[in-house]
N, C-alpha and C positions, 0 to 999 in steps of 0.2 A: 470864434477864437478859442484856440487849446489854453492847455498849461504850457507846452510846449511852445509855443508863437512869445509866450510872457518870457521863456528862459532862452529865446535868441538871441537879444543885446547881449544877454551875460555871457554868454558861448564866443559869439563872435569877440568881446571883447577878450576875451578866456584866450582866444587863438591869436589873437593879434600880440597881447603880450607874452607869449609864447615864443612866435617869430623874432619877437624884438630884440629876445633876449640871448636866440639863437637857438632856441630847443626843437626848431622844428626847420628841417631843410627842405626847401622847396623843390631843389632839382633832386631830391631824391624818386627813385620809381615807383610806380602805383603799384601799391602789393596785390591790386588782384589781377592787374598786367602780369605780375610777375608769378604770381600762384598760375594762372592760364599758360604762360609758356611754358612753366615746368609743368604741367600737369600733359600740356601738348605733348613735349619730351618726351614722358614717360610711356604715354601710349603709342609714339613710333618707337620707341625700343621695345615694347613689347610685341606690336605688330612687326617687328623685324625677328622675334625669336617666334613667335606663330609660323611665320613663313620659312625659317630653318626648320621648324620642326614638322610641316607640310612635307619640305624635300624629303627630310628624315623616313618619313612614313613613306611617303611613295618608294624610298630604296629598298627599305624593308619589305613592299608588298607580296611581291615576288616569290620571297626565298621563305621557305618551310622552317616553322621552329622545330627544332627538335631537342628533347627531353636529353637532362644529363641524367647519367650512370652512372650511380656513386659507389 
């Protein structure tokens, strides 16, 4: 047995009057659902400017830089 196993009635009871009192919304979404779809998000926007920037480079391969003349 922890210290922790001794401070679970008081937890639980901790969250129960919580609920009761309305401080805690049950249908709200799990924030690490919602941390993982925006993090999902961000990494297909980014693989979407990866792959514009693929095409990019492949237009470019072709054609010669050439130096300005100032």
């Amino acid at each position: 047995m922890s210290i922790f196993d001794c401070a679970a009635p008081m937890r639980d009871g901790y969250e129960q009057s919580r609920k009761r009192i309305g401080l805690v919304d049950e249908t709200a979404p799990d924030l690490l659902e919602t941390a993982a779809q925006c993090a999902a998000s961000d990494l297909l926007g980014f693989a979407a400017q990866l792959a514009g920037l693929a095409e990019d480079l492949k237009a470019l391969d072709g054609k010669a830089i050439v130096p300005r003349q100032w």
